[in-house]
C-alpha positions as CSV (number, residue, x, y, z in Angstrom):
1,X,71.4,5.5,-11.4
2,X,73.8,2.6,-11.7
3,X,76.5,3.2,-14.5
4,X,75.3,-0.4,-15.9
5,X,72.0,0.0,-16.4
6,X,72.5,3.2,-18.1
7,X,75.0,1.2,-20.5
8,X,72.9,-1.6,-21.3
9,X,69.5,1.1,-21.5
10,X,71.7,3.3,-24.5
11,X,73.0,0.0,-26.0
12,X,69.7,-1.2,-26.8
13,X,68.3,1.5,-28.0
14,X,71.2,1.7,-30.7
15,X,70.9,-1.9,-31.5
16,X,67.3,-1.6,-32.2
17,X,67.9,1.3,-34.3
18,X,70.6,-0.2,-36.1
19,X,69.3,-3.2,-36.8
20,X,66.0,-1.4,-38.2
21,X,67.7,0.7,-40.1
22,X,70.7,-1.5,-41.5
23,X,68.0,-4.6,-42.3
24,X,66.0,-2.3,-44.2
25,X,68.1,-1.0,-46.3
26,X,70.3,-4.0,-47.1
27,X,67.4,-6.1,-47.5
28,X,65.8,-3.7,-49.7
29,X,69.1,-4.3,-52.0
30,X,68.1,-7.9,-52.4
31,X,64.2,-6.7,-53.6
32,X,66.6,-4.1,-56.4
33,X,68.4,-7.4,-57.7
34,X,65.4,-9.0,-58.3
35,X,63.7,-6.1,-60.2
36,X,60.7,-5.0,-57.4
37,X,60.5,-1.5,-56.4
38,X,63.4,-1.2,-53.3
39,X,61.6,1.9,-51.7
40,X,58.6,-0.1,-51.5
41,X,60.9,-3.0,-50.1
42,X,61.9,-0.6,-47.2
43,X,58.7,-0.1,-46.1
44,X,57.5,-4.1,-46.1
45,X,60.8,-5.2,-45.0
46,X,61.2,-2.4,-41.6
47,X,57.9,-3.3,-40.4
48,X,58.4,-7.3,-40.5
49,X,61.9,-6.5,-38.5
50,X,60.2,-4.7,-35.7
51,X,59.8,-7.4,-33.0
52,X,63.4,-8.9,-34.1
53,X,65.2,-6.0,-33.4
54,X,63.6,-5.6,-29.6
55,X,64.9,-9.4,-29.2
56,X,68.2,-8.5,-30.7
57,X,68.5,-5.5,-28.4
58,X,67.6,-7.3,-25.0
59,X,70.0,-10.1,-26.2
60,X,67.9,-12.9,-26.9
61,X,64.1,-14.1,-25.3
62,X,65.4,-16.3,-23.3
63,X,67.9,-14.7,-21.6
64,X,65.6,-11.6,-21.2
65,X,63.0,-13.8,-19.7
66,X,65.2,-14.8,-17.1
67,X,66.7,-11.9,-16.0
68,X,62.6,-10.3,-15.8
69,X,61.9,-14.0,-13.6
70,X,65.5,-13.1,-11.6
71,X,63.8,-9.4,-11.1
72,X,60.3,-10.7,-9.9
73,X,62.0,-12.5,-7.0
74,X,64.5,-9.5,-6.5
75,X,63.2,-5.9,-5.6
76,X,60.6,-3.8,-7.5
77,X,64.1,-1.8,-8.9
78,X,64.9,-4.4,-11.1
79,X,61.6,-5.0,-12.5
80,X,61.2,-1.5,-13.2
81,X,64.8,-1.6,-14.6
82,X,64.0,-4.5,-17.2
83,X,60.7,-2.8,-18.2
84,X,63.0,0.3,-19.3
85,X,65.3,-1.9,-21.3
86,X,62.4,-3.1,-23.0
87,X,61.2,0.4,-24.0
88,X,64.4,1.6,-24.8
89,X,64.6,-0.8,-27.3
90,X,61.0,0.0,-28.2
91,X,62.1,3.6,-28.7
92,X,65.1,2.3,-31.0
93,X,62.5,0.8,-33.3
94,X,60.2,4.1,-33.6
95,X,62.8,6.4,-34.1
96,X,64.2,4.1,-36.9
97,X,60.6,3.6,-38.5
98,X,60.5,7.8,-38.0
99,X,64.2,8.3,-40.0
100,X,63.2,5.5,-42.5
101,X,59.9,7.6,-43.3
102,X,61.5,10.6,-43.8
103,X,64.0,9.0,-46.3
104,X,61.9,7.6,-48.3
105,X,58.5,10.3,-48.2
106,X,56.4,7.4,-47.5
107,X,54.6,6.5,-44.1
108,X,56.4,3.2,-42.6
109,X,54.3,2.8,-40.1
């Protein structure tokens, strides 16, 4: 496996998770300020995140569009490659929806 795409497949991962995780909690801290429940706060605010932090983890749609169009002409490898970015930042998101509902004792979703 090429020392790259093994870079790039952890990095996403960690910026979907963190981006999850870190959104949720700070925006909760704005729903605190105004005087709604934060825990409830985590829960709205981690869902409505969830496609933003896949983008944010493949670095953009447009420049993870092209590289998947770049792939399509290329070899099968770099298709398959792309489609395990994309789940890698897929699995960021779950585990950070998983941590989030064990914080809080409420289902996330």
């Amino acid at each position: 496996m090429e020392e790259r795409f093994l870079v790039s497949f952890i990095q996403c991962y960690f910026i979907a998770l963190g981006v999850i995780i870190g959104g949720a909690l700070i925006g909760s801290i704005g729903y605190f300020i105004t005087g709604n429940p934060p825990l409830n706060a985590v829960t709205r605010v981690a869902k409505q995140l969830r496609i933003w932090a896949i983008v944010a983890a493949i670095g953009g749609t447009f420049d993870a569009i092209a590289n998947f169009e770049k792939a399509l002409d290329g070899s099968a490898l770099d298709v398959f490659k792309q489609i395990l970015i994309i789940f890698s930042a897929m699995g960021g998101v779950k585990t950070a929806m998983v941590l989030l509902s064990w914080a809080i004792q409420e289902d996330v979703g």
